[in-house]
mmCIF file of the N, C-alpha and C atoms, coordinates in Angstrom:
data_MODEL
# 
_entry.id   MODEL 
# 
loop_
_atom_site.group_PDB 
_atom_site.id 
_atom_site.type_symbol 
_atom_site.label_atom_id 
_atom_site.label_alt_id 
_atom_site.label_comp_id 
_atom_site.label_asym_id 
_atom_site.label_entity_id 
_atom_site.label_seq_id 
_atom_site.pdbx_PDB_ins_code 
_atom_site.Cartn_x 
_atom_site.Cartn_y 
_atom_site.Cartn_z 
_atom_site.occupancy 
_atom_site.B_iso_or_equiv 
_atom_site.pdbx_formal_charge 
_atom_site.auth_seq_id 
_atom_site.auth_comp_id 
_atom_site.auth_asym_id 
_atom_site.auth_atom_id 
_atom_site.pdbx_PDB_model_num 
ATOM 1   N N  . UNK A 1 1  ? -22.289 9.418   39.380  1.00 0.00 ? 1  UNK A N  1 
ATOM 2   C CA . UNK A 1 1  ? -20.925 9.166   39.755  1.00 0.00 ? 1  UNK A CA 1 
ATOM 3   C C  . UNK A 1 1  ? -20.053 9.282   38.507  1.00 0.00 ? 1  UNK A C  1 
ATOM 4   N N  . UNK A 1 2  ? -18.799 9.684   38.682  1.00 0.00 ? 2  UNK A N  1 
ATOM 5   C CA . UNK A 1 2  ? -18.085 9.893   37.694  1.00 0.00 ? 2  UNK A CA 1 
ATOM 6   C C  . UNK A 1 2  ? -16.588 9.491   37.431  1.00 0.00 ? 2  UNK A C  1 
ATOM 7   N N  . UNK A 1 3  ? -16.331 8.474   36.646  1.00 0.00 ? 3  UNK A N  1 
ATOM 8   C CA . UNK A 1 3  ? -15.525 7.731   36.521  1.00 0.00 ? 3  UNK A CA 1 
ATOM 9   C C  . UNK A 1 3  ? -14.723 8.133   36.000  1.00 0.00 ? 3  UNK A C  1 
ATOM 10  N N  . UNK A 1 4  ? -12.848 8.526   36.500  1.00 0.00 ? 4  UNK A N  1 
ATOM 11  C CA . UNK A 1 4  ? -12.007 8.550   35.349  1.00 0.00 ? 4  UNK A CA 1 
ATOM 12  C C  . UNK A 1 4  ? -10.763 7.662   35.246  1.00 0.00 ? 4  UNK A C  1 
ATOM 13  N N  . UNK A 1 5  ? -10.516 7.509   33.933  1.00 0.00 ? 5  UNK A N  1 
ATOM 14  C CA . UNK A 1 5  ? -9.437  6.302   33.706  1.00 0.00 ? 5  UNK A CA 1 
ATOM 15  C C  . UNK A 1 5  ? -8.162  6.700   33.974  1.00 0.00 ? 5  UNK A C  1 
ATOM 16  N N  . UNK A 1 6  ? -7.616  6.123   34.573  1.00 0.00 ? 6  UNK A N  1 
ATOM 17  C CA . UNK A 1 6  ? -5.985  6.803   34.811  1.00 0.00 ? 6  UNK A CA 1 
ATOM 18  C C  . UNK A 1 6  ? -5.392  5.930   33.780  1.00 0.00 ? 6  UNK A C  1 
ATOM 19  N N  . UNK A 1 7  ? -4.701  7.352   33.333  1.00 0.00 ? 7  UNK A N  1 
ATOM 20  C CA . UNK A 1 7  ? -3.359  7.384   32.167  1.00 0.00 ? 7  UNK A CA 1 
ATOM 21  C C  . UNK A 1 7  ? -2.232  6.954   32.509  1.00 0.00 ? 7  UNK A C  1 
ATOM 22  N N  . UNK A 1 8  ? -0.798  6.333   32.023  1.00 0.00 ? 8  UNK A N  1 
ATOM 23  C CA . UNK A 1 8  ? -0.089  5.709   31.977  1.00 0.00 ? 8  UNK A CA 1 
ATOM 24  C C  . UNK A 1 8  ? 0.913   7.028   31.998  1.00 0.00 ? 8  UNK A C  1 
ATOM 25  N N  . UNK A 1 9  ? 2.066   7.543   32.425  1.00 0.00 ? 9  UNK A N  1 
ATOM 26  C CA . UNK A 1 9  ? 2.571   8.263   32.007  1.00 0.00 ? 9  UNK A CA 1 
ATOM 27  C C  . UNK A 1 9  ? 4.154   7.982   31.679  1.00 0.00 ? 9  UNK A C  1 
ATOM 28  N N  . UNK A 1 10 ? 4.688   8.401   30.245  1.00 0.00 ? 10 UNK A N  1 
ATOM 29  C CA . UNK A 1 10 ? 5.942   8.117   30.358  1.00 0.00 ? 10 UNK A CA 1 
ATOM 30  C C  . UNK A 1 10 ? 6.587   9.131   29.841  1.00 0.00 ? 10 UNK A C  1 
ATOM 31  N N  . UNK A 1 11 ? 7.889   9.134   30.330  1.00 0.00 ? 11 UNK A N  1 
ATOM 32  C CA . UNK A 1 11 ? 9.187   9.916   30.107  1.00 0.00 ? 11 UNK A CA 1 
ATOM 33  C C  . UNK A 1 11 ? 10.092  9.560   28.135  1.00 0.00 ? 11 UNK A C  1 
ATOM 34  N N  . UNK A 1 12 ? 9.812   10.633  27.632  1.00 0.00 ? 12 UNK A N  1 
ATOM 35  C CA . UNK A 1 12 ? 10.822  10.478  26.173  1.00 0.00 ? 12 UNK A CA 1 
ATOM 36  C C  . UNK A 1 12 ? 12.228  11.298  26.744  1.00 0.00 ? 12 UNK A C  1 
ATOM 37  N N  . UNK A 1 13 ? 13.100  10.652  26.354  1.00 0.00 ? 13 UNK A N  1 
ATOM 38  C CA . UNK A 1 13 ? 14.040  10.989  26.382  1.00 0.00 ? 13 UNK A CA 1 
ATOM 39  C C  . UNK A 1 13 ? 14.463  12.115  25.753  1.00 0.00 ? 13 UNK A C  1 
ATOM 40  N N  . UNK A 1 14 ? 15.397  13.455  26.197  1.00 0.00 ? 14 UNK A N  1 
ATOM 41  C CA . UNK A 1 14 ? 15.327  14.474  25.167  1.00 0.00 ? 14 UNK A CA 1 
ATOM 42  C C  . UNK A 1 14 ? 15.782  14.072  23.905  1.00 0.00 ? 14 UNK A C  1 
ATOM 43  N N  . UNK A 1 15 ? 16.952  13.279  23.787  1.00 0.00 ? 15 UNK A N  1 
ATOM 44  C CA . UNK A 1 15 ? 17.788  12.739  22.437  1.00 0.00 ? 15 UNK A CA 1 
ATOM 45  C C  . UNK A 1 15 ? 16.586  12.555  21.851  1.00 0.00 ? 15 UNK A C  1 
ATOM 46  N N  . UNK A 1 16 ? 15.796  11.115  22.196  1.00 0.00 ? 16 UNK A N  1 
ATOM 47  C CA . UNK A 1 16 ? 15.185  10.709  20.920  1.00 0.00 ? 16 UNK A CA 1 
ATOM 48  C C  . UNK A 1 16 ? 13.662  12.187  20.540  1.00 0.00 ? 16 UNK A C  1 
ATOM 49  N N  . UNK A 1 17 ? 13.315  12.638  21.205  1.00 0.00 ? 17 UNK A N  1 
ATOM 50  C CA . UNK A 1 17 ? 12.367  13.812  21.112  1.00 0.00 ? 17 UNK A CA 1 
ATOM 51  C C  . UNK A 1 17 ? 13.298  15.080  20.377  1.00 0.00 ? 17 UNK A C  1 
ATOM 52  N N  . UNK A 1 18 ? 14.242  15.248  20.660  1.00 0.00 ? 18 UNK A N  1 
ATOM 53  C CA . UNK A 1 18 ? 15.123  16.077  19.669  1.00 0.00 ? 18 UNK A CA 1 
ATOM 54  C C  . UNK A 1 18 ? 15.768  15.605  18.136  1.00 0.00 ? 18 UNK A C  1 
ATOM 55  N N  . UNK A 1 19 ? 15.439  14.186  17.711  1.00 0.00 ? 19 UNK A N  1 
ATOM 56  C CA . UNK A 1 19 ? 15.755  13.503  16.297  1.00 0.00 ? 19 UNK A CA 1 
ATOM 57  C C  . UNK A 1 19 ? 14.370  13.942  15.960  1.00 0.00 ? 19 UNK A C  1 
ATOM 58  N N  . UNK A 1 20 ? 13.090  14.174  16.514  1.00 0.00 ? 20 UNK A N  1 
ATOM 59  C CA . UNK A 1 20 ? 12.127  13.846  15.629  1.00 0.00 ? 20 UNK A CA 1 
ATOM 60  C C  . UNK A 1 20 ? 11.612  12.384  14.827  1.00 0.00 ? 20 UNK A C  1 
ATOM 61  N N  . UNK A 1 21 ? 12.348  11.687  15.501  1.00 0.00 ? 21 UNK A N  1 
ATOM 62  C CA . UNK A 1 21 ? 11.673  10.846  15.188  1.00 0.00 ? 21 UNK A CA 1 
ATOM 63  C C  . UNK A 1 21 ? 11.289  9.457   15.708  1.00 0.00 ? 21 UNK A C  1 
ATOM 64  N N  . UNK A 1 22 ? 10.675  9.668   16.860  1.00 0.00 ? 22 UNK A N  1 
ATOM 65  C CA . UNK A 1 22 ? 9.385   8.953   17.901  1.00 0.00 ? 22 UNK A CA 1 
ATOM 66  C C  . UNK A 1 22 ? 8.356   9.241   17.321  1.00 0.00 ? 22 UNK A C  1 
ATOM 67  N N  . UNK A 1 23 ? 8.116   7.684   17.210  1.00 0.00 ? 23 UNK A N  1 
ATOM 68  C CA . UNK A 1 23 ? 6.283   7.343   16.656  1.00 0.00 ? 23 UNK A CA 1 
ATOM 69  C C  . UNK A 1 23 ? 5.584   6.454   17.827  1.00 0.00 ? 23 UNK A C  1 
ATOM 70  N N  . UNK A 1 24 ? 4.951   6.461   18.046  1.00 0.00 ? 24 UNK A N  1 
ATOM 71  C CA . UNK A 1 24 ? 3.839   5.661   18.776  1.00 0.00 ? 24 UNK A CA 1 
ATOM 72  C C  . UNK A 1 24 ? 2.797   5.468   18.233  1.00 0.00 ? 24 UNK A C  1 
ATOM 73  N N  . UNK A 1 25 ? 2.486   3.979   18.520  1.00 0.00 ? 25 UNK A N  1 
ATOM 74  C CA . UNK A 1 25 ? 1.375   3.525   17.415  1.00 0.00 ? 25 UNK A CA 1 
ATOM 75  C C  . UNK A 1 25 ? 1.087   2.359   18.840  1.00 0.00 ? 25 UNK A C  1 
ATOM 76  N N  . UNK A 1 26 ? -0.697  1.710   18.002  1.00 0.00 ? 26 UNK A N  1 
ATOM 77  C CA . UNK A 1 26 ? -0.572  0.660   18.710  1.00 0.00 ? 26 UNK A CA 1 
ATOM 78  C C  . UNK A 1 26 ? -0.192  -0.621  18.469  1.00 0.00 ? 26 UNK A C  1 
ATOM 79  N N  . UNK A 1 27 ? 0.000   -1.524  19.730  1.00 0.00 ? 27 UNK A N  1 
ATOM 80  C CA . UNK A 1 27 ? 1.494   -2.942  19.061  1.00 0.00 ? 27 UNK A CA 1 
ATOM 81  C C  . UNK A 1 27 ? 0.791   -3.384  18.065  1.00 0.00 ? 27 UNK A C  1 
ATOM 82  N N  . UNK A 1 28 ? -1.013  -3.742  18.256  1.00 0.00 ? 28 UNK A N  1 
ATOM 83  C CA . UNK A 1 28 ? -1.525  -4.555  16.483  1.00 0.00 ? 28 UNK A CA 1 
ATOM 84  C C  . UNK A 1 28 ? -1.209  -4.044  15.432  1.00 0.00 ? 28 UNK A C  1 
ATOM 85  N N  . UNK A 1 29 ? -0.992  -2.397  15.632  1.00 0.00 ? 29 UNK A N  1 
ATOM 86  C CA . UNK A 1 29 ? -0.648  -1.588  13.825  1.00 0.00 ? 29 UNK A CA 1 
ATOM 87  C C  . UNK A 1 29 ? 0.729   -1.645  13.553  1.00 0.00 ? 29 UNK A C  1 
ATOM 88  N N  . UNK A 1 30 ? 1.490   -1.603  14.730  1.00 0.00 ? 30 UNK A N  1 
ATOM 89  C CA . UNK A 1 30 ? 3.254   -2.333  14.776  1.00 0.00 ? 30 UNK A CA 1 
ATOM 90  C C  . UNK A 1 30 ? 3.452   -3.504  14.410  1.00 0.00 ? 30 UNK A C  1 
ATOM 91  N N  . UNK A 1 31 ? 2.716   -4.537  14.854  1.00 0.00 ? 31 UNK A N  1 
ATOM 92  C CA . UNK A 1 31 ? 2.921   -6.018  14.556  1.00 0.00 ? 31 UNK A CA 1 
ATOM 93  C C  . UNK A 1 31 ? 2.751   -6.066  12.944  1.00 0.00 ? 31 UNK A C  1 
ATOM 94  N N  . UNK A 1 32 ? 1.300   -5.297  12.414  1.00 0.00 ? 32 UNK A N  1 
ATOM 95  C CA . UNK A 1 32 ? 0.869   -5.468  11.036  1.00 0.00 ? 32 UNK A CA 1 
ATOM 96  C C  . UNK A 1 32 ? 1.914   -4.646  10.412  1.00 0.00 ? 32 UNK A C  1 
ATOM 97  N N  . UNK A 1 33 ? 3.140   -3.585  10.408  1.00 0.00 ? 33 UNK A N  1 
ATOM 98  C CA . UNK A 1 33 ? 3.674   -2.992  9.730   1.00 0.00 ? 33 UNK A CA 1 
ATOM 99  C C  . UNK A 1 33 ? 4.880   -3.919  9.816   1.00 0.00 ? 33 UNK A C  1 
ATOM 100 N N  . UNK A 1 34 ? 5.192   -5.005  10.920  1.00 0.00 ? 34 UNK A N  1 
ATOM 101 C CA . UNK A 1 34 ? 6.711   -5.953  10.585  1.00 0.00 ? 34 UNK A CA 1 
ATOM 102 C C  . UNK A 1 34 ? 5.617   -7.046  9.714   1.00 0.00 ? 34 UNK A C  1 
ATOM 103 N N  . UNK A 1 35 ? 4.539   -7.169  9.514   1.00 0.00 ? 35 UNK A N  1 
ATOM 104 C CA . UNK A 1 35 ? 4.259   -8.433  8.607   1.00 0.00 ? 35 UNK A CA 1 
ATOM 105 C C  . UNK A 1 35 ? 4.717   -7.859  7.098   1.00 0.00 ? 35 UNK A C  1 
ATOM 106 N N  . UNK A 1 36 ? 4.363   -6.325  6.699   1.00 0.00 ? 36 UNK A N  1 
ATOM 107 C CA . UNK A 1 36 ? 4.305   -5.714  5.300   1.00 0.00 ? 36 UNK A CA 1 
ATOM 108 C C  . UNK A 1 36 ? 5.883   -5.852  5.275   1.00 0.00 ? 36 UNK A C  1 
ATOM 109 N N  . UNK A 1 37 ? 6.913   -5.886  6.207   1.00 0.00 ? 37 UNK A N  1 
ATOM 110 C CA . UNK A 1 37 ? 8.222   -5.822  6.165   1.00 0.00 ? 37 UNK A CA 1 
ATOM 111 C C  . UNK A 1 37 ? 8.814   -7.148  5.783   1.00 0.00 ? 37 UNK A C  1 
ATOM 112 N N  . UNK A 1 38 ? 8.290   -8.595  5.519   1.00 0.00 ? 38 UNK A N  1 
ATOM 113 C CA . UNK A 1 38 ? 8.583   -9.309  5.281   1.00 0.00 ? 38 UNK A CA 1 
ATOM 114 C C  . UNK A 1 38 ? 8.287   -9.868  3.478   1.00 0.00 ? 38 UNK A C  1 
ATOM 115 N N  . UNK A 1 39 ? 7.029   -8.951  3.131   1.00 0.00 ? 39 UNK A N  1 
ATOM 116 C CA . UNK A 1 39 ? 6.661   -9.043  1.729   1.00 0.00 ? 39 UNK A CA 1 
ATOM 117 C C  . UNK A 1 39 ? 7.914   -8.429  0.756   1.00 0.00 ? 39 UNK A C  1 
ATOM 118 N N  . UNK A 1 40 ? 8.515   -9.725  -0.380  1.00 0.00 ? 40 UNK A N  1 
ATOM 119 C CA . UNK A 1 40 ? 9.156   -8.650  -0.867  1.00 0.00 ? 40 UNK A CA 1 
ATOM 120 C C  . UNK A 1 40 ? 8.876   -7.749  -1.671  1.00 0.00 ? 40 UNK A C  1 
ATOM 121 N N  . UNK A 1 41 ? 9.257   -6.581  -1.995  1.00 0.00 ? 41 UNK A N  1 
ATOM 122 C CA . UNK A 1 41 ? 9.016   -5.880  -2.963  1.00 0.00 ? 41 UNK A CA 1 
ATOM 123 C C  . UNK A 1 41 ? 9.239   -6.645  -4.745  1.00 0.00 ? 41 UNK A C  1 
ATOM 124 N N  . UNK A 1 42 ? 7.886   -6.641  -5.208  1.00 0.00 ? 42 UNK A N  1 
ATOM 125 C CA . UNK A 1 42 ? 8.060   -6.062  -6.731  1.00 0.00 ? 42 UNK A CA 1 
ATOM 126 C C  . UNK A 1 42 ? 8.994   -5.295  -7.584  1.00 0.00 ? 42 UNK A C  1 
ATOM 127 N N  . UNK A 1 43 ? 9.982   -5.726  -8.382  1.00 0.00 ? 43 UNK A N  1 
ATOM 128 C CA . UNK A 1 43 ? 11.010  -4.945  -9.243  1.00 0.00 ? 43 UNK A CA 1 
ATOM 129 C C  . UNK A 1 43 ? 10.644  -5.612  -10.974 1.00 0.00 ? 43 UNK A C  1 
ATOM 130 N N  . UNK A 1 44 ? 9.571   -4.469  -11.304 1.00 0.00 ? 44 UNK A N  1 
ATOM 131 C CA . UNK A 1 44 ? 9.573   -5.041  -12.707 1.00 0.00 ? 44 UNK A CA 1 
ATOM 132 C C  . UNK A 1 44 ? 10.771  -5.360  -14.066 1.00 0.00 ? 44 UNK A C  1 
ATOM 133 N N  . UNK A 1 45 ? 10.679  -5.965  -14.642 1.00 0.00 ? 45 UNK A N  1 
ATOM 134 C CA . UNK A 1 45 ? 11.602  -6.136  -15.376 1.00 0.00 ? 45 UNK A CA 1 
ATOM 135 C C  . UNK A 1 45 ? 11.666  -4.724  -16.684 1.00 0.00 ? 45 UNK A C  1 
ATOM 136 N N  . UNK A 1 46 ? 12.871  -5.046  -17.561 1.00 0.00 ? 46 UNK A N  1 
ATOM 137 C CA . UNK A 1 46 ? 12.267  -3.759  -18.388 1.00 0.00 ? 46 UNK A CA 1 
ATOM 138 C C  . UNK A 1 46 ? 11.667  -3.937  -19.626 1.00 0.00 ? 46 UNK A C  1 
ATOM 139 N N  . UNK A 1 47 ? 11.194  -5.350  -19.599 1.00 0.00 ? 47 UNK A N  1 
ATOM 140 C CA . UNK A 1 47 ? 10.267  -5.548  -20.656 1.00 0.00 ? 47 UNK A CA 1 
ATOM 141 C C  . UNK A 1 47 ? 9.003   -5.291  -19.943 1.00 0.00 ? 47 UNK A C  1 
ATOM 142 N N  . UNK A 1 48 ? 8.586   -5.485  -18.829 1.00 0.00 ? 48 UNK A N  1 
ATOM 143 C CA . UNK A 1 48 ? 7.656   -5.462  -17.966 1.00 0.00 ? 48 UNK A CA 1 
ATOM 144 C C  . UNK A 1 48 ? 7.034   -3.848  -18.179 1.00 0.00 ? 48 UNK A C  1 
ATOM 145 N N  . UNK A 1 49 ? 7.945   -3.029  -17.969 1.00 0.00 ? 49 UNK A N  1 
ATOM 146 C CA . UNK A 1 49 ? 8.297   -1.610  -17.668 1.00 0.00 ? 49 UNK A CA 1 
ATOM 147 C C  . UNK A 1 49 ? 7.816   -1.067  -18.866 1.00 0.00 ? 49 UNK A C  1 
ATOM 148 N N  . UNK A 1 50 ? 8.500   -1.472  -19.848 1.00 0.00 ? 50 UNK A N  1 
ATOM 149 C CA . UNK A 1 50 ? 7.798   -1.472  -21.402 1.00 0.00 ? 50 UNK A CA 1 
ATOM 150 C C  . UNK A 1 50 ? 6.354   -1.288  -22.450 1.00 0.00 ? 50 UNK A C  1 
ATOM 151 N N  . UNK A 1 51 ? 6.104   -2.589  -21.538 1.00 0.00 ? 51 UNK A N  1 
ATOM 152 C CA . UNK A 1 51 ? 4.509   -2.882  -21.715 1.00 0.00 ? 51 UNK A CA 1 
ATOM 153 C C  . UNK A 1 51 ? 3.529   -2.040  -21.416 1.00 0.00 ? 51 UNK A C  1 
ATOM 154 N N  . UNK A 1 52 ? 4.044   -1.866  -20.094 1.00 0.00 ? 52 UNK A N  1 
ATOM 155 C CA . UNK A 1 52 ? 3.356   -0.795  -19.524 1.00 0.00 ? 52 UNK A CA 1 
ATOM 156 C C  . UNK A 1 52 ? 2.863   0.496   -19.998 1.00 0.00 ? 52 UNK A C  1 
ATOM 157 N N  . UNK A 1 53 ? 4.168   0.882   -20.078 1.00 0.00 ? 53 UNK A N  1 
ATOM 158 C CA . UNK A 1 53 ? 4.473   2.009   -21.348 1.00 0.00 ? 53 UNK A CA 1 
ATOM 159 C C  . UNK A 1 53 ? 3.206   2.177   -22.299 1.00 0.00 ? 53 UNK A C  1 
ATOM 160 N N  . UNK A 1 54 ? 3.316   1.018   -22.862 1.00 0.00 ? 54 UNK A N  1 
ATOM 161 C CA . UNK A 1 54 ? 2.336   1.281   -23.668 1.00 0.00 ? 54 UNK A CA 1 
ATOM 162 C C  . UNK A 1 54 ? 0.873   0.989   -23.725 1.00 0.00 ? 54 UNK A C  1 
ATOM 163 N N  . UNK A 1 55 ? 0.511   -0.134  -22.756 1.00 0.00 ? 55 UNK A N  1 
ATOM 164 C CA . UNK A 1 55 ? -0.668  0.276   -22.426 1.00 0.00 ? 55 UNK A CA 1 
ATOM 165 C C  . UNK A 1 55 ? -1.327  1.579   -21.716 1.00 0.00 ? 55 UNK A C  1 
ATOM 166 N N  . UNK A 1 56 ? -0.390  2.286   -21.234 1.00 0.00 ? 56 UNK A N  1 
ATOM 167 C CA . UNK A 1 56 ? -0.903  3.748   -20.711 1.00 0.00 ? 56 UNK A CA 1 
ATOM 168 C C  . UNK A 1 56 ? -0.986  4.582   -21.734 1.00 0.00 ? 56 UNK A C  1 
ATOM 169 N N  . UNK A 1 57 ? -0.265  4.418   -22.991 1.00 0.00 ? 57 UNK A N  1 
ATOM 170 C CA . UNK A 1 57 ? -0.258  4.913   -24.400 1.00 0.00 ? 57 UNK A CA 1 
ATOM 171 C C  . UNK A 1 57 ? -1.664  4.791   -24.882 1.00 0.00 ? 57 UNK A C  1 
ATOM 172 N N  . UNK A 1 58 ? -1.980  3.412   -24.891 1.00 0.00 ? 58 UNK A N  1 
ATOM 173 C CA . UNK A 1 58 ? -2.818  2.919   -25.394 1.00 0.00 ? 58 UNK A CA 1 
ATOM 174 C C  . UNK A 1 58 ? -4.421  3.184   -24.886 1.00 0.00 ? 58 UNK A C  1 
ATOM 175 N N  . UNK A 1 59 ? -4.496  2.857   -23.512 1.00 0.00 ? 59 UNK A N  1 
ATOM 176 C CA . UNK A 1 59 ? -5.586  3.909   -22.378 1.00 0.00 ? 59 UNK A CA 1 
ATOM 177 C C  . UNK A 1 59 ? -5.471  4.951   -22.475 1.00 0.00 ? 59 UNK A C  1 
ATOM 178 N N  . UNK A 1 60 ? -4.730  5.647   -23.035 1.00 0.00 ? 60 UNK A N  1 
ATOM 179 C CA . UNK A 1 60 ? -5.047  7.661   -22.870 1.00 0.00 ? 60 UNK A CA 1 
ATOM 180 C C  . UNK A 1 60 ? -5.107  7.303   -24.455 1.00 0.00 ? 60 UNK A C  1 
ATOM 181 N N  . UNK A 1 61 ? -4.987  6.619   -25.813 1.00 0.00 ? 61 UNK A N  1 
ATOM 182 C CA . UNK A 1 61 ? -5.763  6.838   -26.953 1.00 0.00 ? 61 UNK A CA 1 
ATOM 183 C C  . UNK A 1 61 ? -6.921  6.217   -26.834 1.00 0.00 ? 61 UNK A C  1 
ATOM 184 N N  . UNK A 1 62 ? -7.271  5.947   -25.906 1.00 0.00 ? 62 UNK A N  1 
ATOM 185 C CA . UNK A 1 62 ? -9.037  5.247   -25.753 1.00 0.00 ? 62 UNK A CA 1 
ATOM 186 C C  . UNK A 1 62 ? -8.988  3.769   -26.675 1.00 0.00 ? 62 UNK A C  1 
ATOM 187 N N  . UNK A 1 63 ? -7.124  3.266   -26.650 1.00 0.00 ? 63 UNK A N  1 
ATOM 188 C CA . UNK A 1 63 ? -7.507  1.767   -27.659 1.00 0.00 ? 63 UNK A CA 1 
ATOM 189 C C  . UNK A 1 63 ? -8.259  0.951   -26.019 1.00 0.00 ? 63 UNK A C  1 
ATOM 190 N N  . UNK A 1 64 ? -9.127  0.611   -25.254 1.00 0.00 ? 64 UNK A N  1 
ATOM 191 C CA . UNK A 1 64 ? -9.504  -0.268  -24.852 1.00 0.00 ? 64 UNK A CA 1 
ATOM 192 C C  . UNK A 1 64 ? -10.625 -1.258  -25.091 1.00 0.00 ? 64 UNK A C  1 
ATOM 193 N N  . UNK A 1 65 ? -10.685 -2.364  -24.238 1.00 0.00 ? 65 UNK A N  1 
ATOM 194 C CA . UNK A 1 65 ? -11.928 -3.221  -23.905 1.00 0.00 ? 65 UNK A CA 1 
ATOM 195 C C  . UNK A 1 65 ? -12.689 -3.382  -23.139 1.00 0.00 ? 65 UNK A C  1 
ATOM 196 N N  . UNK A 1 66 ? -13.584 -3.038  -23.072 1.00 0.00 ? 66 UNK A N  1 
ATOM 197 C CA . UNK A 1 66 ? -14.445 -3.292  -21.812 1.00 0.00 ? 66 UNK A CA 1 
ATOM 198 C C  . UNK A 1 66 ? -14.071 -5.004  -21.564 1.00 0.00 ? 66 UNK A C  1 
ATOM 199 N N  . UNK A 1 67 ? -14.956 -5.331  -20.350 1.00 0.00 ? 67 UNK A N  1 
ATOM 200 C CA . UNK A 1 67 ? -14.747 -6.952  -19.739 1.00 0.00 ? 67 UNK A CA 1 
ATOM 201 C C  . UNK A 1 67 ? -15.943 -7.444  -20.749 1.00 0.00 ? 67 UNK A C  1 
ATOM 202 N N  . UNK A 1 68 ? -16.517 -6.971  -21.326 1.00 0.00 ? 68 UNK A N  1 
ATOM 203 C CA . UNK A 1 68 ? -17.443 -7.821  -21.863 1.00 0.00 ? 68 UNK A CA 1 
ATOM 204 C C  . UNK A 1 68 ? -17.504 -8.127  -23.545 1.00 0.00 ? 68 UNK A C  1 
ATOM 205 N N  . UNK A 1 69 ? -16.517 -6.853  -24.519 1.00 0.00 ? 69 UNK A N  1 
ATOM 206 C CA . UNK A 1 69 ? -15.917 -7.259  -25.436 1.00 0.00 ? 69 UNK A CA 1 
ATOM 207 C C  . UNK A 1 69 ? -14.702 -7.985  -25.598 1.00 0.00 ? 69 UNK A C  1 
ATOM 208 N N  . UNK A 1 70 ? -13.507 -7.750  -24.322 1.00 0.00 ? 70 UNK A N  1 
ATOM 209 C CA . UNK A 1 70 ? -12.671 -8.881  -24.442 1.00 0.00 ? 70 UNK A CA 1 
ATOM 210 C C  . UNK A 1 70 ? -13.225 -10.036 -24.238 1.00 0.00 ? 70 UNK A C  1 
ATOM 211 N N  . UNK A 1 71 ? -14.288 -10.416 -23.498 1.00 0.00 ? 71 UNK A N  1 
ATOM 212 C CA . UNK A 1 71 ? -14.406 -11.493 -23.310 1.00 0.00 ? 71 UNK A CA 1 
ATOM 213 C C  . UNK A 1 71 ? -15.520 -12.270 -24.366 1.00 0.00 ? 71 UNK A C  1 
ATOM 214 N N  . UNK A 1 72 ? -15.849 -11.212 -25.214 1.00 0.00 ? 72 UNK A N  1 
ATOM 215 C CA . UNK A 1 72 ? -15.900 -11.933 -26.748 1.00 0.00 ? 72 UNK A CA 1 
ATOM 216 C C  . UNK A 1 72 ? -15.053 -12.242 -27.821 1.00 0.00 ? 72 UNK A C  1 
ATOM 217 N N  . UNK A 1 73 ? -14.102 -11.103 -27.958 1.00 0.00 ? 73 UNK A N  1 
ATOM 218 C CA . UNK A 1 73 ? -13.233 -11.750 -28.551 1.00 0.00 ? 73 UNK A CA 1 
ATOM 219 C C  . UNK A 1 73 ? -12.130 -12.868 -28.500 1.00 0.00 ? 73 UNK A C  1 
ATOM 220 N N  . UNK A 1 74 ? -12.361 -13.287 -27.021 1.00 0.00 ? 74 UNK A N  1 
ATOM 221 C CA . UNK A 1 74 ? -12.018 -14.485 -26.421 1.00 0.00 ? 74 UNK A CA 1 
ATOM 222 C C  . UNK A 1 74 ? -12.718 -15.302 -26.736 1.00 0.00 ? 74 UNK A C  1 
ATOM 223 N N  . UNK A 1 75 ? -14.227 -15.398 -26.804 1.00 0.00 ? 75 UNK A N  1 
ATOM 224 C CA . UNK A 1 75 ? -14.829 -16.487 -27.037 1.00 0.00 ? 75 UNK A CA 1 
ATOM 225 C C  . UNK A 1 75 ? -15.328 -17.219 -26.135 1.00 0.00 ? 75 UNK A C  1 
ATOM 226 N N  . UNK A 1 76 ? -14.948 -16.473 -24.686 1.00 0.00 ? 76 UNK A N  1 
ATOM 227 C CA . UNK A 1 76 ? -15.932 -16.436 -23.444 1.00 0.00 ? 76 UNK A CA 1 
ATOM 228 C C  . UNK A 1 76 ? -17.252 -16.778 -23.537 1.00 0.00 ? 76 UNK A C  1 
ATOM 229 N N  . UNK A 1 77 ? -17.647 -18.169 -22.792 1.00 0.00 ? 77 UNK A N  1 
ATOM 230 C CA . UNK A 1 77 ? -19.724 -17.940 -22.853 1.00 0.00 ? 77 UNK A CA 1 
ATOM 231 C C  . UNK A 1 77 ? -19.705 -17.224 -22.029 1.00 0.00 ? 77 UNK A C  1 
ATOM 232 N N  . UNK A 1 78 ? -20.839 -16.508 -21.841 1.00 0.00 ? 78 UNK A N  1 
ATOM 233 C CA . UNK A 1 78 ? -20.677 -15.387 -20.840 1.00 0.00 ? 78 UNK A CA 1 
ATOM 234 C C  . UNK A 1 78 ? -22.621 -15.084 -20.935 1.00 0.00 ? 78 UNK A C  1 
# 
């Protein structure tokens, strides 16, 4: 025997199908995209911005530490 599921069918309106821009998703991945809408965004400062700077300076001259020499020169028991 052979079972089939009946589909739901709905009508888009031409307007919104002529903006391009209708999404359909399902409501849990909708619900989870208004939770990310409530996080605020991160705006580093420009000392922040700075730092940065130069630790990427500093990682592309190979100045790093592994986790297990910083955490000697910390003084970490380890």
């Amino acid at each position: 025997m052979c079972y089939v599921e009946k589909m739901n069918t709905i009508t888009i309106p031409k307007k919104v199908a002529a903006r391009g821009d209708l999404v359909v998703i399902p409501r849990k991945d909708y619900e989870a995209l208004l939770e990310l809408k409530r996080l605020k965004e991160f705006s580093p400062t420009v000392a922040q911005k700075k730092a940065l700077v130069r630790a990427e300076q500093n990682f592309r001259k190979g100045k790093t530490l592994s986790y297990h020499e910083l955490a000697k020169k910390l003084e970490f028991a380890g």
